[in-house]
C-alpha positions in Angstrom: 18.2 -11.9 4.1 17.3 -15.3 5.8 18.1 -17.1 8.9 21.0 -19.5 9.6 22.0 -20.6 12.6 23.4 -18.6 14.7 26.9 -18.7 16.5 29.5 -17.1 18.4 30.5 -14.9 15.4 27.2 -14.4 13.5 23.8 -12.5 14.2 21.5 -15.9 12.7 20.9 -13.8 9.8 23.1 -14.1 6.5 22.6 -12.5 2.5 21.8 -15.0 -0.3 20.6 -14.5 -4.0 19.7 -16.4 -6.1 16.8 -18.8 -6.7 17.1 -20.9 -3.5 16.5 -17.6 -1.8 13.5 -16.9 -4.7 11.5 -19.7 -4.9 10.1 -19.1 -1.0 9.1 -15.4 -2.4 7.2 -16.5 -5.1 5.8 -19.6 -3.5 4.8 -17.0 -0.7 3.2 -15.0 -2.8 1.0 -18.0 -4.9 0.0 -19.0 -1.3 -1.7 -15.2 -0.4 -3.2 -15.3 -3.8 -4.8 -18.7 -2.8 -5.8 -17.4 0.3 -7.2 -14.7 -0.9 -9.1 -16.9 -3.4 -9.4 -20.0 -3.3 -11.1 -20.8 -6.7 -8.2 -19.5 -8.6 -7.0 -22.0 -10.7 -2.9 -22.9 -10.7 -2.7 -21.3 -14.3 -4.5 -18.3 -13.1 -2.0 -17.4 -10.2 0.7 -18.3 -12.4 -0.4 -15.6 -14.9 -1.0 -13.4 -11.9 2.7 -13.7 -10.6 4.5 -13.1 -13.9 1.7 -9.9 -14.7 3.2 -8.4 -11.6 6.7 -8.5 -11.8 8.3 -5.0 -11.9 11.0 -4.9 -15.2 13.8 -4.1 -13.6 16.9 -3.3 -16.4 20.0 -5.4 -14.3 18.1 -8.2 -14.7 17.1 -8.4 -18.4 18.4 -10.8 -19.8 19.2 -13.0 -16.2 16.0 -14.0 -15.4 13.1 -15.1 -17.2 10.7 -12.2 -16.2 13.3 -9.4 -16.8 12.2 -8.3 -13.5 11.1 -8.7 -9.6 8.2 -10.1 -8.0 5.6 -7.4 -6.3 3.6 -8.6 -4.5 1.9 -5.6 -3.3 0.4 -5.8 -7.3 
């Protein structure tokens, strides 16, 4: 879900996939584990992000992880 603006005919919120609506996730994510540590180097929460993805089977084989980001991990 994200925000768009909002008009006569629309509630501001609209569904999107794909990596436009991915890449603030993940860049979300790589900024709590910054906050959360500050020493960690870029490779490190790199490694961290792709260690917690959950494999999920519809997306083998359509994204590069072969799963989603969980961030709770």
């Amino acid at each position: 879900l994200s925000t768009v603006p909002k008009s006569s005919n629309q509630s501001g919120f609209a569904s999107y996939s794909g990596t436009s609506m991915a890449t603030p996730h993940v860049s979300g994510v790589a900024a709590l584990l910054l906050s959360d540590d500050s020493s960690r180097t870029y490779a490190q929460v790199k490694e961290r992000l792709v260690k917690s993805v959950r494999p999920l089977a519809a997306l083998k084989g359509k994204v590069l992880s072969k799963g989603m980001l969980d961030a709770h991990m």
